[in-house]
C-alpha positions as CSV (number, residue, x, y, z in Angstrom):
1,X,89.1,109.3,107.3
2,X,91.5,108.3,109.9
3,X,95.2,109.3,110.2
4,X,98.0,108.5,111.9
5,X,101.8,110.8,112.4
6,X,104.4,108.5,113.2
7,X,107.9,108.7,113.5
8,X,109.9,106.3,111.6
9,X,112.9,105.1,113.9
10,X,114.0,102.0,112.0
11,X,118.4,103.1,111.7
12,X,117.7,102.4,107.7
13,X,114.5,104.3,107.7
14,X,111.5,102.4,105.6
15,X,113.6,99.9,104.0
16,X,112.1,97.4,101.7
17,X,111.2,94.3,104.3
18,X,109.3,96.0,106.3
19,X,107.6,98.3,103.7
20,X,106.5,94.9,101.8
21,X,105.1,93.5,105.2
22,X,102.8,96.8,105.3
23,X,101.8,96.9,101.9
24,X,100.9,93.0,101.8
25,X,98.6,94.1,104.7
26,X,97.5,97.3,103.4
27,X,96.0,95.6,100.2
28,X,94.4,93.4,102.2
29,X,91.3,96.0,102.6
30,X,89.1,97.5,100.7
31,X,89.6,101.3,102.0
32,X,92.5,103.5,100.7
33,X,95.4,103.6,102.4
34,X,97.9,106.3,101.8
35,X,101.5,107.3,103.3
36,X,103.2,111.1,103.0
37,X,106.4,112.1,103.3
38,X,107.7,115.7,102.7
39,X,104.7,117.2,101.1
40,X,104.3,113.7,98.9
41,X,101.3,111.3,99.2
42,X,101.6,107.6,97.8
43,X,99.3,104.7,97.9
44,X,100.8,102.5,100.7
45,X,99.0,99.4,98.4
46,X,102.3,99.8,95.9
47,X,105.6,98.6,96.9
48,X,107.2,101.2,93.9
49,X,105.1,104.2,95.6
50,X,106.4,103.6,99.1
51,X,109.9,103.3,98.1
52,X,110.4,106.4,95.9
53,X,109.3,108.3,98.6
54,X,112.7,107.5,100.2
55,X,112.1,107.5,103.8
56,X,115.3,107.8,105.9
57,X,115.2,107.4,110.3
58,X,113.9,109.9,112.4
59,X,111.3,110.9,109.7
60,X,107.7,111.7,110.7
61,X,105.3,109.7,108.3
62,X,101.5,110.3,107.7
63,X,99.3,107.1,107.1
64,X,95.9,107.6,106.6
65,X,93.0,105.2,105.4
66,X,90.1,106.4,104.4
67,X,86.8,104.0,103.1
68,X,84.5,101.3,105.2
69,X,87.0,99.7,106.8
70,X,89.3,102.6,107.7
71,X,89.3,101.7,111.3
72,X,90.9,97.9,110.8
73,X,93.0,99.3,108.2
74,X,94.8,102.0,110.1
75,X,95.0,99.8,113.2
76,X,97.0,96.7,111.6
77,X,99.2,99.2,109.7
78,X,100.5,100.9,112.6
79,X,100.7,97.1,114.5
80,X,102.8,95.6,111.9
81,X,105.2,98.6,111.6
82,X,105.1,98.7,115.3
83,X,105.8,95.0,115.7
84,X,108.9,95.4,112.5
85,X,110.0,98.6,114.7
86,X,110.1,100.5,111.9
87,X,108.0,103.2,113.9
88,X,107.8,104.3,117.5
């Protein structure tokens, strides 16, 4: 399993844009792919799961990924949330 703690430093927290750009590329592999917030855990492969966990700015988030291509997984994630500066 690999995880991640990242702090979310978009000003509208993880709005719907940049959340559908990560779960387009989470679903793109076969491992599971997860994102907690406050105690909660959602897959990050639903767009409905990611937004009811409500995430505002300057929230630390959890991704992890977890199956045989964990590795890939958890490195694009973080990229294309780095590269929508949603995260820092």
């Amino acid at each position: 399993m690999k995880e991640i703690k990242v702090l979310v430093v978009d000003p509208v927290g993880l709005h719907a844009r940049p959340a559908t750009v990560a779960v387009n590329a989470a679903s793109k592999f076969k491992c599971d792919v997860k994102v907690s917030f406050k105690e909660r855990s959602v897959n990050m492969k639903s767009i409905m799961g990611v937004m009811s966990l409500g995430i505002p700015t300057q929230s630390e988030i959890i991704i992890t990924c977890e199956g045989e291509d964990e590795d890939a997984a958890i490195a694009a994630i973080e990229d294309i949330l780095r590269t929508q500066k949603v995260i820092e």
